[in-house]
C-alpha positions as CSV (number, residue, x, y, z in Angstrom):
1,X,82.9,69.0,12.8
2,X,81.0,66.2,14.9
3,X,79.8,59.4,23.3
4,X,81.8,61.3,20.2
5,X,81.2,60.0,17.1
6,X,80.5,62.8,14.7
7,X,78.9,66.6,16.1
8,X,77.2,69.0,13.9
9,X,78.3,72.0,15.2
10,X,78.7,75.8,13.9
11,X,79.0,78.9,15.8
12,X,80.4,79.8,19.5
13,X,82.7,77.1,21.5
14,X,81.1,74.4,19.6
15,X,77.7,74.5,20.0
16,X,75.3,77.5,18.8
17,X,75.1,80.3,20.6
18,X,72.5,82.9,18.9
19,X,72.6,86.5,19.3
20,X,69.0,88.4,18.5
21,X,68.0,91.5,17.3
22,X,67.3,93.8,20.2
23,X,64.8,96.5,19.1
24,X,64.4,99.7,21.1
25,X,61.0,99.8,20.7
26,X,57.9,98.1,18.9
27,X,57.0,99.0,16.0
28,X,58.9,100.6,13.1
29,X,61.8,102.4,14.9
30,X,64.7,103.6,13.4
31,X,67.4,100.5,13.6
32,X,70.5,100.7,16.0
33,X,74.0,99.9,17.2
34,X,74.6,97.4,20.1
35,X,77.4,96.1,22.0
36,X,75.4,92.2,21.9
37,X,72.0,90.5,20.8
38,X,70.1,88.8,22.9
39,X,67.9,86.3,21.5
40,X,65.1,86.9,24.0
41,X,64.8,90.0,26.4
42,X,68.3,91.9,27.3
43,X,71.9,90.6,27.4
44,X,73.6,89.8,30.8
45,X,76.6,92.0,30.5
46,X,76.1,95.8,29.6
47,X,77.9,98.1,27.2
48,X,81.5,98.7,28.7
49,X,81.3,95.5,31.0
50,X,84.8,94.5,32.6
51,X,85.2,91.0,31.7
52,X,82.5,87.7,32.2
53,X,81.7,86.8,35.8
54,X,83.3,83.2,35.3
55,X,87.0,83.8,34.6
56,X,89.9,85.0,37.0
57,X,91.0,88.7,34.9
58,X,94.1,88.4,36.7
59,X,94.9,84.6,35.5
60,X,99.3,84.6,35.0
61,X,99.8,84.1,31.2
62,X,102.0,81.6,29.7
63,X,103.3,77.8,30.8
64,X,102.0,74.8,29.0
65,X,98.5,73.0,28.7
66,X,99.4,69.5,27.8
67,X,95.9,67.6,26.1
68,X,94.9,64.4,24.4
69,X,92.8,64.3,21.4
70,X,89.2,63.0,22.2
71,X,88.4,63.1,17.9
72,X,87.7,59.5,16.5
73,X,90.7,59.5,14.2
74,X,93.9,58.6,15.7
75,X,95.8,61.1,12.6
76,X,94.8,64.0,10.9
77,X,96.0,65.2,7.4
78,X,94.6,69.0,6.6
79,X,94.9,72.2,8.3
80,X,91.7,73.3,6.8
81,X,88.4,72.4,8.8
82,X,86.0,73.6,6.3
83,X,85.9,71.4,3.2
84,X,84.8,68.0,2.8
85,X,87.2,66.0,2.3
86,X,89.9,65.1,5.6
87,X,90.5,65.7,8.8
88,X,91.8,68.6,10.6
89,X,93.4,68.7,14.1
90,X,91.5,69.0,17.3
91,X,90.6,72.1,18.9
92,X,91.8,74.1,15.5
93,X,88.7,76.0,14.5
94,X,88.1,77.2,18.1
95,X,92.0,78.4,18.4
96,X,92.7,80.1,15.3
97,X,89.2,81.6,13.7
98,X,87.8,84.0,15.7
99,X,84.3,85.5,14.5
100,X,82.5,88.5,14.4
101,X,80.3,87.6,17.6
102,X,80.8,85.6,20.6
103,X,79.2,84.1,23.1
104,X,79.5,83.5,27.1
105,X,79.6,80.2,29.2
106,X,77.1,81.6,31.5
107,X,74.0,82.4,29.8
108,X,72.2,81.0,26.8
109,X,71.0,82.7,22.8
110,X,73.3,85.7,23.2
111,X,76.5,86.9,21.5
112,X,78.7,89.8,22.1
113,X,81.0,92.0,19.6
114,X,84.9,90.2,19.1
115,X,85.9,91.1,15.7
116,X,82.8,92.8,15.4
117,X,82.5,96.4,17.8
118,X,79.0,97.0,17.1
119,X,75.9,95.8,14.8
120,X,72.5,97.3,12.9
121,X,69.8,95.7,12.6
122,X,67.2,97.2,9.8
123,X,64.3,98.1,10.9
124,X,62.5,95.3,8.5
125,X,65.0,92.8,9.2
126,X,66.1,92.0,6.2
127,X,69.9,93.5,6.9
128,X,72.3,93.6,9.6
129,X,75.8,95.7,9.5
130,X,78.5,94.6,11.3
131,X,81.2,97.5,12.0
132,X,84.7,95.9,12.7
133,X,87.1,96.9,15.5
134,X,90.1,98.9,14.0
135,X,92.6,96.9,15.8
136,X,91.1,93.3,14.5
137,X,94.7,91.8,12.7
138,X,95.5,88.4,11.2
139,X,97.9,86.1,12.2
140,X,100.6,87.4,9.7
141,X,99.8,91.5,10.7
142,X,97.4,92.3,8.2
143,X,93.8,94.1,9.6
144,X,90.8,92.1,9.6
145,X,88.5,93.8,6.5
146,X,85.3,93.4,5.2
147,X,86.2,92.0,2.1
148,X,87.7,89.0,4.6
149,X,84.0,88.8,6.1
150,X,83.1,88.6,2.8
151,X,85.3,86.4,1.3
152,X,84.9,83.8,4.1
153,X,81.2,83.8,4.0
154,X,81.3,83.4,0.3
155,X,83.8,80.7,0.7
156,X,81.8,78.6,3.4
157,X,78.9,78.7,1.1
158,X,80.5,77.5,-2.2
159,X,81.5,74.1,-3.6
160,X,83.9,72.8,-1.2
161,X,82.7,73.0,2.1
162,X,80.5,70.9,4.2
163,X,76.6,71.0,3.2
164,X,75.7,71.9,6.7
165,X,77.0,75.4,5.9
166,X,74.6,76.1,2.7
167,X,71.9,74.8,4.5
168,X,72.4,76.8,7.9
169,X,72.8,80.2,5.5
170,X,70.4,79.5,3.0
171,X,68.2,82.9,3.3
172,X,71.0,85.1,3.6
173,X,70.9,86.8,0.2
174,X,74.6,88.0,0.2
175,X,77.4,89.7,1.8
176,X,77.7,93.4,0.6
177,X,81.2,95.3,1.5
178,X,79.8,99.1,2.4
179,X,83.3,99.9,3.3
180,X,86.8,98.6,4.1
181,X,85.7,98.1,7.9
182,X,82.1,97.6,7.4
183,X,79.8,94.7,6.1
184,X,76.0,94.2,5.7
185,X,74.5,90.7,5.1
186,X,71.3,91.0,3.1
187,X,68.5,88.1,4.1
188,X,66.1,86.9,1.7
189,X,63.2,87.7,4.5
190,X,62.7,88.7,8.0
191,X,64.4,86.1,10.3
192,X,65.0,86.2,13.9
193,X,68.7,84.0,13.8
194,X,70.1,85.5,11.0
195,X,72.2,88.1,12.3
196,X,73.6,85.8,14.6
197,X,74.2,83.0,12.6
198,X,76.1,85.2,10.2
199,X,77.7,86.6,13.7
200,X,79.0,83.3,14.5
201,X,80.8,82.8,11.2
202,X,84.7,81.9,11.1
203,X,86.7,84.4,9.8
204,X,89.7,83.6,7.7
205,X,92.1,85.9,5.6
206,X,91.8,86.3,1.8
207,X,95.4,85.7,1.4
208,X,95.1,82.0,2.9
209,X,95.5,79.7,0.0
210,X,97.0,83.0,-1.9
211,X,93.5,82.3,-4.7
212,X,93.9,78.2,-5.1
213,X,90.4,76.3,-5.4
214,X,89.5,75.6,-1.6
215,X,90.0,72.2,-1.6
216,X,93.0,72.3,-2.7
217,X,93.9,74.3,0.5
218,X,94.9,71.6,3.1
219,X,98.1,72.0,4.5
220,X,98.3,75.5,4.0
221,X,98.9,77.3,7.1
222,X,95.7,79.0,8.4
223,X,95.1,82.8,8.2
224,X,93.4,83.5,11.2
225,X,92.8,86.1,14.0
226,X,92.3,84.1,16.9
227,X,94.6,83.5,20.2
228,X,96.7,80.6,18.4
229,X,98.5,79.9,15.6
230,X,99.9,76.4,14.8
231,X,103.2,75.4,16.0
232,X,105.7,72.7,15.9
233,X,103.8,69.5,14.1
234,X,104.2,65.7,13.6
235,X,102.2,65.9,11.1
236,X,99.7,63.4,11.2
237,X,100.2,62.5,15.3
238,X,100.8,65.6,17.3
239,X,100.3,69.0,17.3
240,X,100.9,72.8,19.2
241,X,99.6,75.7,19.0
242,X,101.3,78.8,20.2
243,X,99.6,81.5,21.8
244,X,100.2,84.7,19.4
245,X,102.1,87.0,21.9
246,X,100.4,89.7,19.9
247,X,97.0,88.4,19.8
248,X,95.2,91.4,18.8
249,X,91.7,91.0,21.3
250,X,93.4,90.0,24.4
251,X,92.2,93.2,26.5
252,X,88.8,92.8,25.2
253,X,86.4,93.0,28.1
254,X,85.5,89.2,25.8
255,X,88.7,87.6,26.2
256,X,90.3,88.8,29.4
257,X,91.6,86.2,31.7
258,X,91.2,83.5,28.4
259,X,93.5,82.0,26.8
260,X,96.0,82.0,29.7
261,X,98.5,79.2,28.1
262,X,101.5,79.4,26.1
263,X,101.1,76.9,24.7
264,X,98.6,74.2,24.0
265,X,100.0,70.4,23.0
266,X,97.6,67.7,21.8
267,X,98.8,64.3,21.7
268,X,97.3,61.7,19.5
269,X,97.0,57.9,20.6
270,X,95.4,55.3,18.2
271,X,95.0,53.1,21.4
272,X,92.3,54.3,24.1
273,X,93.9,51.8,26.5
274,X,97.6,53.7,26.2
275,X,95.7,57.1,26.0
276,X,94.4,56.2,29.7
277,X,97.7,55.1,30.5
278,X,99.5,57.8,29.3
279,X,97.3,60.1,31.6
280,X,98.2,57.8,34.5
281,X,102.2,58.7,33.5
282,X,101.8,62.1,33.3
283,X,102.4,62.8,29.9
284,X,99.4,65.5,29.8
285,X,97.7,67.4,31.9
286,X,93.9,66.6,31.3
287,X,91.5,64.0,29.4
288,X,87.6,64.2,28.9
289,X,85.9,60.6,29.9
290,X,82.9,59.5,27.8
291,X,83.6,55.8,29.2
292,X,81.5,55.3,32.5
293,X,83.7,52.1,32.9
294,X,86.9,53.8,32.7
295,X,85.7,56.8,34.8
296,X,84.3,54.2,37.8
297,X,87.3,51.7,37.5
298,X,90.4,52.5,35.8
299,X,90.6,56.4,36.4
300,X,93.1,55.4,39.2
301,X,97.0,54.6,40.4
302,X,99.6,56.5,42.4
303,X,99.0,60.0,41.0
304,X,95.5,60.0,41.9
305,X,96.6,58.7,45.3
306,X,99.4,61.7,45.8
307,X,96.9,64.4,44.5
308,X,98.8,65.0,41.4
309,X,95.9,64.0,39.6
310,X,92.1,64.8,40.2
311,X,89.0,63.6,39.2
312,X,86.5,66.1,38.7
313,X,83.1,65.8,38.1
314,X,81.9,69.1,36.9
315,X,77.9,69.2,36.7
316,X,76.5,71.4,33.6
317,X,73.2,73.1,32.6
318,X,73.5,72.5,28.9
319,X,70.8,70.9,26.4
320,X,71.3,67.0,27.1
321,X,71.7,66.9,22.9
322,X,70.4,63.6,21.5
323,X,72.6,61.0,20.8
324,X,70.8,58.1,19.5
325,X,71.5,55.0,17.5
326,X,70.3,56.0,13.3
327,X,68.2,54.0,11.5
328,X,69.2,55.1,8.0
329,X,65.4,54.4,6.0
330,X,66.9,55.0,2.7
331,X,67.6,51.3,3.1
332,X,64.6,49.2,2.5
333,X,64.6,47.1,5.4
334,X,64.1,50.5,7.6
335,X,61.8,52.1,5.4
336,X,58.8,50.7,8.0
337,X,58.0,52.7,11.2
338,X,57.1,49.4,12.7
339,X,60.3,47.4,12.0
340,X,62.2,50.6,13.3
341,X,59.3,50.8,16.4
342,X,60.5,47.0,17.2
343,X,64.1,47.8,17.3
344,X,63.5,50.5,19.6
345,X,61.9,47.8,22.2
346,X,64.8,45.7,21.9
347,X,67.2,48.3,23.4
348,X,67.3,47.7,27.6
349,X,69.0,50.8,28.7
350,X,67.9,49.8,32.1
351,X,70.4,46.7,32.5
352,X,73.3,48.5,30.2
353,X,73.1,51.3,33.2
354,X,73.0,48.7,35.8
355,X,75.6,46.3,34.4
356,X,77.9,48.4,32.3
357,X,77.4,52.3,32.9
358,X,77.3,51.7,36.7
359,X,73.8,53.9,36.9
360,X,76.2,56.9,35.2
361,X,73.9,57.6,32.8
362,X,70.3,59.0,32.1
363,X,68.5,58.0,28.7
364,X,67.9,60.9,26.3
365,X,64.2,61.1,25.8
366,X,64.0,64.5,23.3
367,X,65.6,65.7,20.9
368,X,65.6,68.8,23.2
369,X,66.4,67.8,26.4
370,X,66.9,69.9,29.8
371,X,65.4,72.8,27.6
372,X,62.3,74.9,27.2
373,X,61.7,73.3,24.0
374,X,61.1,69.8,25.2
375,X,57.7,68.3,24.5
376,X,55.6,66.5,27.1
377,X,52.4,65.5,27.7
378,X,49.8,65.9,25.6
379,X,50.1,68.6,22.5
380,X,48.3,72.1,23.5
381,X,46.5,73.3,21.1
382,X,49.0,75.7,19.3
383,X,50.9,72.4,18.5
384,X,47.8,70.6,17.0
385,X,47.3,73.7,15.1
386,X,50.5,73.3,13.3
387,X,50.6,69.5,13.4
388,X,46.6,69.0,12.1
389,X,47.1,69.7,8.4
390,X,49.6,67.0,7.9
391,X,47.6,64.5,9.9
392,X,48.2,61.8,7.1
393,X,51.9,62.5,6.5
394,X,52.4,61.5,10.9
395,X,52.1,58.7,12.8
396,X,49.0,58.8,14.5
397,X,51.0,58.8,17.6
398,X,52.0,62.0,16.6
399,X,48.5,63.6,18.1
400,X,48.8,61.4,21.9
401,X,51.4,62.1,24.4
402,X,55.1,62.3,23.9
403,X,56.9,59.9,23.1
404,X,58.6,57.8,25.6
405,X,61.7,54.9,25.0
406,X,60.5,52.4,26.1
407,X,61.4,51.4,30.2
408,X,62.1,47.5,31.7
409,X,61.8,48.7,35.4
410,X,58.9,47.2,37.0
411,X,55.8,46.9,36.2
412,X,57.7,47.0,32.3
413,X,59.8,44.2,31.5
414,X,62.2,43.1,28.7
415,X,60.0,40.8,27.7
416,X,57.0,43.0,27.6
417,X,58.7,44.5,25.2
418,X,60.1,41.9,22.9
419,X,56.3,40.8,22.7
420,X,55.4,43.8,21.3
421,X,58.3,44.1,18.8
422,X,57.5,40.7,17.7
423,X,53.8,41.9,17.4
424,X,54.7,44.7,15.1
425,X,57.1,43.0,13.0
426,X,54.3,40.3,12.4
427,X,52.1,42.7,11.3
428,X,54.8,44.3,8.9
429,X,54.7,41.2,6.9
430,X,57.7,39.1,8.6
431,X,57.9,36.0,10.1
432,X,60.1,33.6,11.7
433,X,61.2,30.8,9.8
434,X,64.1,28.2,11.2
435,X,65.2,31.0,13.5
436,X,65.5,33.6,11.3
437,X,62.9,36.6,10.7
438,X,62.5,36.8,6.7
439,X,60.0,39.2,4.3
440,X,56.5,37.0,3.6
441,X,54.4,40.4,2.6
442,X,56.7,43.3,3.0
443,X,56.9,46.4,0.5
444,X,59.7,46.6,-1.4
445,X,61.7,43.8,-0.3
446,X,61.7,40.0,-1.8
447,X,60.2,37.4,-0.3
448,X,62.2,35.4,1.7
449,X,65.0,38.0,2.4
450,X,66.4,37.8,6.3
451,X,66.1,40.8,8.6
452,X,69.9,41.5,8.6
453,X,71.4,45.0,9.3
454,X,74.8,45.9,9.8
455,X,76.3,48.4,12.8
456,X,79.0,50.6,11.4
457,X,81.3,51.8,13.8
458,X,84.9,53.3,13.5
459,X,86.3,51.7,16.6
460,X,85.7,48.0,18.0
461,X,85.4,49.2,21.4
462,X,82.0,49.9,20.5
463,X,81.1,46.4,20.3
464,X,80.7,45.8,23.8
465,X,77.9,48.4,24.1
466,X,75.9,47.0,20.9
467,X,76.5,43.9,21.9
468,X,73.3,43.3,24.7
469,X,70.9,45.1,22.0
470,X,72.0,42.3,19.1
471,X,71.7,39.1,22.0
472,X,67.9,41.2,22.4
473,X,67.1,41.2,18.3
474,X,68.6,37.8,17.8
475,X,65.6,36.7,20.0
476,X,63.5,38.6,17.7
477,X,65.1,36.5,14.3
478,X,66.6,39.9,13.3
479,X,70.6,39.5,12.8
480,X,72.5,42.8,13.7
481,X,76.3,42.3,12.6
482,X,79.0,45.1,13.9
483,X,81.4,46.2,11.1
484,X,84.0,48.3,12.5
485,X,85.7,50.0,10.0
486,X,88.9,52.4,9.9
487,X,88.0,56.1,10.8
488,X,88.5,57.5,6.9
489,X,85.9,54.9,5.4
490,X,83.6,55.5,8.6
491,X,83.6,59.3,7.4
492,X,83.2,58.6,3.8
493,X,80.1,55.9,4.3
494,X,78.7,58.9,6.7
495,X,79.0,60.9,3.4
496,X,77.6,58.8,1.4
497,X,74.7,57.6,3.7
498,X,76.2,54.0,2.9
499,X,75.1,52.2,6.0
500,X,72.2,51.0,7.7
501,X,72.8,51.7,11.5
502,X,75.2,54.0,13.4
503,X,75.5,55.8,16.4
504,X,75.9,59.7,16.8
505,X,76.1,62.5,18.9
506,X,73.8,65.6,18.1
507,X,74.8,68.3,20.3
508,X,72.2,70.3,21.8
509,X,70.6,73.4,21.9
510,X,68.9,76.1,23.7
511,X,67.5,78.0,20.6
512,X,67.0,75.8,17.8
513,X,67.0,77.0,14.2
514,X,68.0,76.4,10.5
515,X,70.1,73.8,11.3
516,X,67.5,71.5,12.0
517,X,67.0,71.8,8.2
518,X,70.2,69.9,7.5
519,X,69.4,67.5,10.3
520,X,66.1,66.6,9.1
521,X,64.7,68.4,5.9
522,X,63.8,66.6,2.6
523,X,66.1,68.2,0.3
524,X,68.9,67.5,3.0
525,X,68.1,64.1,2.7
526,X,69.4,63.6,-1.2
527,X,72.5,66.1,-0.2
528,X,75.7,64.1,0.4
529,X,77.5,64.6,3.6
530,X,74.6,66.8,5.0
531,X,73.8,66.1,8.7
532,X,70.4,64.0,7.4
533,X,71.5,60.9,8.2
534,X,68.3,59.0,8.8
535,X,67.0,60.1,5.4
536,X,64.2,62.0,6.5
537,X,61.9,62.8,3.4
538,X,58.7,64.5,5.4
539,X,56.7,67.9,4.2
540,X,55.5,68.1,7.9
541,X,59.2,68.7,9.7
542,X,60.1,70.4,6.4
543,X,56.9,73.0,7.6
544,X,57.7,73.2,11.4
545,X,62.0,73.4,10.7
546,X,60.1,76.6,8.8
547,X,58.0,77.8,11.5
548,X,60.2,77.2,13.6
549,X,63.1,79.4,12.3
550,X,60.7,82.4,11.1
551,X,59.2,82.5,14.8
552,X,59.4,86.2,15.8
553,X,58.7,85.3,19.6
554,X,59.6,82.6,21.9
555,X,55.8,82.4,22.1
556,X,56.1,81.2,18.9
557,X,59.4,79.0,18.6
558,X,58.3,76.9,21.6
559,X,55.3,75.3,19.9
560,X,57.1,74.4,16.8
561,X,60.0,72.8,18.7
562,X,57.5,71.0,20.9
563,X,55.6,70.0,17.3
564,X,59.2,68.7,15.6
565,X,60.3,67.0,18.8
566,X,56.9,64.9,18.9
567,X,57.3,64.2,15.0
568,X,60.8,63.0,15.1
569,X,60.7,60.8,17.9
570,X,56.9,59.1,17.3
571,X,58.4,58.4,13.5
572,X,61.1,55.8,15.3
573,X,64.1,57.5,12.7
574,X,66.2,57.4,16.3
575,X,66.7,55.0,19.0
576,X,67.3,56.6,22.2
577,X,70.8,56.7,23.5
578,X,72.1,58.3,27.0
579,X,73.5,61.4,28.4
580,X,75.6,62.5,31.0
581,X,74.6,65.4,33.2
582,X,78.8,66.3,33.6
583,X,81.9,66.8,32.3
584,X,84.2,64.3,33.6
585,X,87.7,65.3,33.8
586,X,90.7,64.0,35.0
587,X,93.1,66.6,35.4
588,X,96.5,67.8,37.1
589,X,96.2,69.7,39.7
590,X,100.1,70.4,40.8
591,X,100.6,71.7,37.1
592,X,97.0,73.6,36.7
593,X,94.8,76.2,38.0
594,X,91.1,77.2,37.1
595,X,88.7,79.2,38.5
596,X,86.6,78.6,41.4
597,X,83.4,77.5,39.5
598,X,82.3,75.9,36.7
599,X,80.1,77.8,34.5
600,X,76.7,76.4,34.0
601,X,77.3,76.3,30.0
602,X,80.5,74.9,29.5
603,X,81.5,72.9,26.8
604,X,83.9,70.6,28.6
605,X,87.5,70.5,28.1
606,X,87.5,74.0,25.7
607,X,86.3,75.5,29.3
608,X,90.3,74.4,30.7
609,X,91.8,75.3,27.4
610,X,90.0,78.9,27.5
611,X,90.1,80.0,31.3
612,X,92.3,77.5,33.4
613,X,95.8,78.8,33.9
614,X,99.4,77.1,34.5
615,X,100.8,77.4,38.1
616,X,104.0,78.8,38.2
């Protein structure tokens, strides 16, 4: 599920995408059926809508869509996404599960009916009833029930599945069939995401794994209803998926003119110098860059000079997300805000952008940035209100301005900083002694014992990035090692918490909810392979995760995502990484065609795979 390092994701094209209960009227009105939620105010599209503004309806069907895997792993060796344990194929979840809501590429926090033709909302909120179109079939012919709804929620929320899950659903009481084409999920109290978040849900047939534990279902062939099903396989290396000729939603107003291709190959390469060059060849028809140095000096050669291939550089609206460097403070040596505060200073994005991203880049500075819930300035009072009675759990930070990483443009300098680091780490209790920054007066750790961390990363590529911030904390006495480890023990110590730095990518979000409660909640924190990887263990963002989910207005969400944003980032569990503000594709444009523009909310290359089309 998870730069690209690792993504917590559920719901809608990977990344959520909340539907709301729309109420008629204030007050205690009867509930009612709609076509969509929107999360705040009224949906783009109306009931009985022709098809979304961003895709050509009359798109030919069929031909080939030839793609590279962009996953960490170079293999993968289950079919089944959910559980623990593995890893499944690129792109399977979003081409073979579809859900009971969906969302659109051009507008944020709303979902509209797929499997789903229409939803109730009780009037107290603590229900919503999905009705399921008639036609809705699986892969193998059977219709799409309720008892499917409920076995798959049911499923996703047992033993064998990621943590993420549990947490993200944890007030919804249960799933109750009311008939064989209807399903109501109960909540455990009034919440403004649920109906959504169960709305997002993949739905998978009861027959899949015909009743066997569900992890021991791995290379049993999926049971879905979306546009795909999986076809010829080396296992392990490559994969297709066939476009199901009698995919049951393709005249749906929600997927016309998607899912134009035939058929959709993904190649895997272990290399990412012969993935590049395989692109330059032609042996598939797009690639996503997160390299700026590939994308400024090797994205090049005679079929970008014949026009065959085509760099496009596709500006986006979405959430800038937060990928960071994680300190992980279950370790002792972490466990200080001021050793992780110095750490932070070392970091010069400034030069990196200069020197290696060639000014590419901008530096993440929220965890909710190019959104409404980004904190600046100073906190208004609605903020301090919810921020005040846990003034001694917070930095004291926490109550200033918002947080900024720290800059080495004039009048800041590298060395500015590194003064301060040094500073702070002198007043944690460590000093330098023959080069080498050990523990004279530090909690918890003997005396004498070096400042040495260790980098995990699955790929040595990586090294050249980390590389200027160790030269930076070797001046400071701290020793920062890079361990670069296979993919399948890179997933297992993210499981197990069993490292002391990383780097991830957290996607981002327009409408924040519940699963900031895996991200950063206490009892995350002690959950294995839950999305808490800097061990956060704090009653504050355990109270403003909660007032941020039960927030009945955006009036209310916006100063308890402001509140978290300031908490996370003044409490140095992150350092800072970078964004990019587009997708960068390289793609070919004698074999494919895509619409005119890019939609301001498209998640990259699943916009091709959904809307482009193959030139006859």
């Amino acid at each position: 599920m998870w730069g690209q390092r690792r993504r917590r994701q559920v719901g809608f094209y990977g990344s959520k995408v909340w539907a709301a209960m729309v109420l008629a009227l204030a007050g205690s009105g009867p509930s009612w059926a709609a076509h969509a939620y929107a999360l705040w105010g009224a949906p783009r599209y109306p009931a009985g809508f022709a098809h979304f503004a961003y895709v050509n309806p009359a798109a030919p069907q069929g031909g080939e869509l030839r793609l590279v895997s962009n996953l960490r792993t170079s293999t993968f060796d289950k079919y089944n996404p959910f559980t623990i344990k593995g890893s499944a194929p690129a792109y399977l979840s979003d081409l073979l599960f579809d859900s009971l809501l969906v969302g659109a590429m051009d507008e944020t926090a709303t979902g509209y009916g797929l499997l789903a033709e229409d939803v109730q909302v009780a009037a107290d909120g603590l229900s919503a009833t999905f009705r399921l179109r008639p036609e809705a079939r699986f892969h193998d012919g059977t219709p799409v029930l309720a008892e499917d709804v409920k076995h798959s929620f049911d499923t996703l929320v047992g033993p064998f599945t990621s943590p993420g899950y549990k947490t993200l659903l944890i007030d919804v009481a249960a799933a109750e069939v009311l008939d064989a084409r209807t399903i109501r999920f109960r909540f455990k109290k009034p919440n403004r995401e649920l109906p959504l978040t169960v709305g997002g849900l993949p739905v998978f047939s009861r027959a899949w794994g015909a009743g066997k534990p569900f992890d021991q279902v791995v290379t049993d062939t999926p049971i879905g209803s979306g546009p795909y099903r999986i076809g010829p396989v080396n296992f392990g290396k490559d994969i297709t998926y066939l476009r199901d000729p009698g995919y049951w939603a393709q005249n749906l107003n929600v997927r016309r003119g998607q899912w134009n291709f035939a058929r959709v190959d993904v190649k895997i390469y272990k290399d990412g110098t012969a993935r590049l060059e395989a692109l330059k060849a032609g042996e598939f028809d797009l690639m996503r860059f997160f390299s700026a140095g590939d994308w400024a000096r090797r994205v090049n050669g005679k079929k970008f000079d014949s026009g065959e291939l085509v760099k496009g550089d596709f500006a986006h609206q979405l959430p800038a997300g937060f990928q960071s460097y994680v300190l992980n403070t279950r370790r002792p040596l972490l466990q200080d805000i001021r050793v992780r505060q110095a750490l932070d200073l070392a970091l010069d994005f400034e030069w990196m952008n200069r020197q290696m991203f060639y000014g590419s880049y901008r530096r993440v500075h929220s965890l909710f940035g190019n959104t409404a819930c980004e904190a600046t300035g100073a906190p208004t009072p609605e903020e301090l209100a919810l921020l005040e009675p846990w003034r001694a759990q917070l930095p004291a930070a926490t109550f200033g301005p918002m947080y900024q990483p720290p800059a080495t443009n004039p009048p800041s300098s590298l060395r500015a900083n590194l003064r301060r680091a040094q500073a702070l780490l002198q007043d944690a209790g460590w000093q330098v002694q023959d080069g080498v920054l050990r523990a004279v007066n530090v909690t918890g750790v003997p005396a004498g014992t070096p400042l040495a961390l260790e980098y995990m990363d699955s790929s040595e590529v990586g090294m050249r990035v980390v590389a200027p911030w160790m030269r930076n904390l070797e001046k400071l006495g701290i020793a920062l090692t890079f361990r670069s480890v296979d993919f399948a023990l890179y997933q297992q110590r993210l499981q197990k918490f069993d490292f002391d730095i990383t780097s991830l990518a957290f996607q981002g979000t327009n409408n924040p909810g519940q699963e900031f409660a895996d991200l950063f909640g206490s009892q995350a924190a002690d959950t294995e392979d839950s999305g808490n990887f800097a061990g956060v263990k704090n009653p504050a963002v355990d109270a403003l995760v909660a007032a941020m989910v039960g927030a009945k207005t955006e009036q209310q969400l916006l100063p308890a995502c402001h509140a978290l944003d300031r908490v996370i980032l003044h409490s140095h569990y992150l350092v800072l990484q970078w964004y990019a503000s587009s997708h960068r594709m390289a793609y070919n444009a004698w074999r494919l065609a895509r619409p005119e523009a890019l939609p301001p909310y498209s998640p990259g290359e699943m916009w091709a795979v959904m809307t482009w089309w193959a030139r006859k």
